[in-house]
N, C-alpha and C positions, 0 to 999 in steps of 0.2 A: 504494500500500500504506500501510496509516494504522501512524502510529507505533505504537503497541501489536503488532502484526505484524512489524513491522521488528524489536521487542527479542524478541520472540521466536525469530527467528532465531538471536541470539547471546547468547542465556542462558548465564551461567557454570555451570560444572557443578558447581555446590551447591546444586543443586534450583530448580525454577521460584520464581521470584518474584513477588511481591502489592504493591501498594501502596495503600498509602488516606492521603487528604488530608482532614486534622481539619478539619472546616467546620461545628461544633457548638455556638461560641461565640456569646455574646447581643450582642456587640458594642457595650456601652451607652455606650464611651468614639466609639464613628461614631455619636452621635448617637441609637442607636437602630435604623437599616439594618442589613441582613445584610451584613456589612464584607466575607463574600468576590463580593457583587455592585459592590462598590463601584467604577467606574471606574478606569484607570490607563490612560493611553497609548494609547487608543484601542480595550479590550477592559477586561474584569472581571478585579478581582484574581486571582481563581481560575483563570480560561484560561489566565493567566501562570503561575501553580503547574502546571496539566494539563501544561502547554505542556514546563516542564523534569523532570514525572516520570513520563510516558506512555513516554517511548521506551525507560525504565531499569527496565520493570517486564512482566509478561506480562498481571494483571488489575490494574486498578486501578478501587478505590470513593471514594466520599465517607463519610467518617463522621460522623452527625448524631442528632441530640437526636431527632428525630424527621424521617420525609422532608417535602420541604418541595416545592410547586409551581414555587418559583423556581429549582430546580436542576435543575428536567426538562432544561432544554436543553441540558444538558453531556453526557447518555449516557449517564451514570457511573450504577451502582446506586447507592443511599443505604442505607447501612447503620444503622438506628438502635440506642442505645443499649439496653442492657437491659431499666433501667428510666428510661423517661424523666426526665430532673430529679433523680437522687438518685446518677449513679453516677461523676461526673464524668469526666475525659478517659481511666481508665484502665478506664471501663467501656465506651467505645468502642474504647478497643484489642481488649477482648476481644471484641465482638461481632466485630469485624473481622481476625482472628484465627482466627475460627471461622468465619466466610465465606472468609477464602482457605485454610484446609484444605480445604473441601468443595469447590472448587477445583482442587483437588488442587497447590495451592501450599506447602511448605517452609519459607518466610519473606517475611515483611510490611515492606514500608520506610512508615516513618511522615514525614508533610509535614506544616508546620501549612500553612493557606490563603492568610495575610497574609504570606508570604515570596519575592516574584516575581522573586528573585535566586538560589534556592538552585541551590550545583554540578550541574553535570550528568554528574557519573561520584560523584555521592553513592552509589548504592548499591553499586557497584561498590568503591569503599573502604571502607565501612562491611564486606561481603564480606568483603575482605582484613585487614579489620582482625579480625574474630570467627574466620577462619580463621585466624589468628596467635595466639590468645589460646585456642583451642578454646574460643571463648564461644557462647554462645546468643541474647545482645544485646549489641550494640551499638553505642554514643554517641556523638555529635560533644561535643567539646569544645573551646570558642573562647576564645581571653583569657581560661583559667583558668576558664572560665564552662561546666557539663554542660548542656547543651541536650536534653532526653528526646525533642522535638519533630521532632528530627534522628534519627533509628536505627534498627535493622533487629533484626527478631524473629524467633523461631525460634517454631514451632508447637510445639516441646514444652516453653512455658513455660505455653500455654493451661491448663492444670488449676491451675499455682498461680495463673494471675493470678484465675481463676474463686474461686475459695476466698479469694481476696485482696477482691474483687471484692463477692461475694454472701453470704457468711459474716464476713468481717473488714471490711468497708465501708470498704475503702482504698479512695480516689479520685484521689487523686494520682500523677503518675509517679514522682517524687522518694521518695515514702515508700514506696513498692513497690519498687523500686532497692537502698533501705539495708539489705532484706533479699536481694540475690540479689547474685552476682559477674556483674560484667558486662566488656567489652573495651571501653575506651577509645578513639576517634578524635581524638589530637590534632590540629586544625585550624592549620596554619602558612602557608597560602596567602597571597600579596601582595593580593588583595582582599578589603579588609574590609566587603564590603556583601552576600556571599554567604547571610550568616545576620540579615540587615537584615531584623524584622518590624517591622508597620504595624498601630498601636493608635489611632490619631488623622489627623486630619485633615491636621494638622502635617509629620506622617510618612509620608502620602498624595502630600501636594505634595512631601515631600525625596524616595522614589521617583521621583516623575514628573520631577524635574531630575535625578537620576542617568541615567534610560531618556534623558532630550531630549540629554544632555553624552556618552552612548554612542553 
């Protein structure tokens, strides 16, 4: 039974769950590559992303700039952006957002691609955290630091973030946030490599000695 199956079985009962993994970046500090094909430990960064949010979720996408040939071999649909090139990361939330309503999914857990450490009961507190707060998203937050890249959405934020999106040409997650109350997940965990993303090459190779020293 493939992962995806497995978490379906024990979905919480706050409605079915979606996930998409951002994989829409130009990557021009990896030289130029698609940074989520980039090697790591004997598979591509992204497997290792699939790998920890496939079994916490019931559909899971790719969200992308536009679909791309090099990511046939993952399975994943690719959901592209709006408008290609102009809507940046919060206009893939929205596409993806409205692919897992039609779905008939609830809420969205957002991955970025370059993070092949994040927890594996992430959505699950993220969950408990929005069910605590009666929120509609929400955020990991690490050493003081809000990570958007980390959180979990509720389908009835879709119309503002669309009006946010295509009418106010917000592109950021940060500056679409300053306007909505959201629920906070403070991160206090003993490992601090859970939220460890990879922008360089530098930080390719410190990955791959944390995966060789686990």
């Amino acid at each position: 039974m493939s992962p995806l199956s497995d978490a379906r079985q024990t979905r919480n009962e706050g409605g079915r769950t979606a996930g998409v993994i951002l994989a829409g970046g130009r990557s021009r500090r990896m030289g130029g590559d698609i940074k989520a094909l980039m090697p790591l430990a004997g598979k591509s960064l992204l497997q290792h992303v699939i790998d920890r949010v496939a079994p916490q979720v019931d559909e899971l996408y790719l969200s992308v700039e536009q679909p791309a040939p090099g990511f046939d071999r993952f399975g994943l649909e690719q959901v592209p952006d709006p408008k290609p090139g102009s809507n940046g990361p919060l206009g893939g939330l929205l596409a993806s957002l409205e692919r897992a309503a039609a779905d008939g999914c609830d809420w969205l857990l957002l991955a970025p691609c370059d993070a092949p450490f994040l927890p594996a009961d992430l959505a699950e507190l993220l969950h408990a955290c929005a069910a605590r707060e009666s929120a509609d998203i929400a955020v990991v937050r690490h050493e003081s630091r809000l990570h958007p890249t980390f959180s979990l959405w509720n389908r009835s934020v879709i119309n503002d973030i669309e009006r946010a999106v295509l009418v106010e040409e917000v592109a950021g997650f940060m500056q679409f946030l300053e306007t909505r109350r959201y629920a906070v997940l403070e991160w206090n965990g003993a490992d601090n490599n859970v939220f460890f993303n990879i922008n360089n090459q530098a930080e390719l190779d410190e990955a791959a000695s944390v995966l060789a020293s686990s």
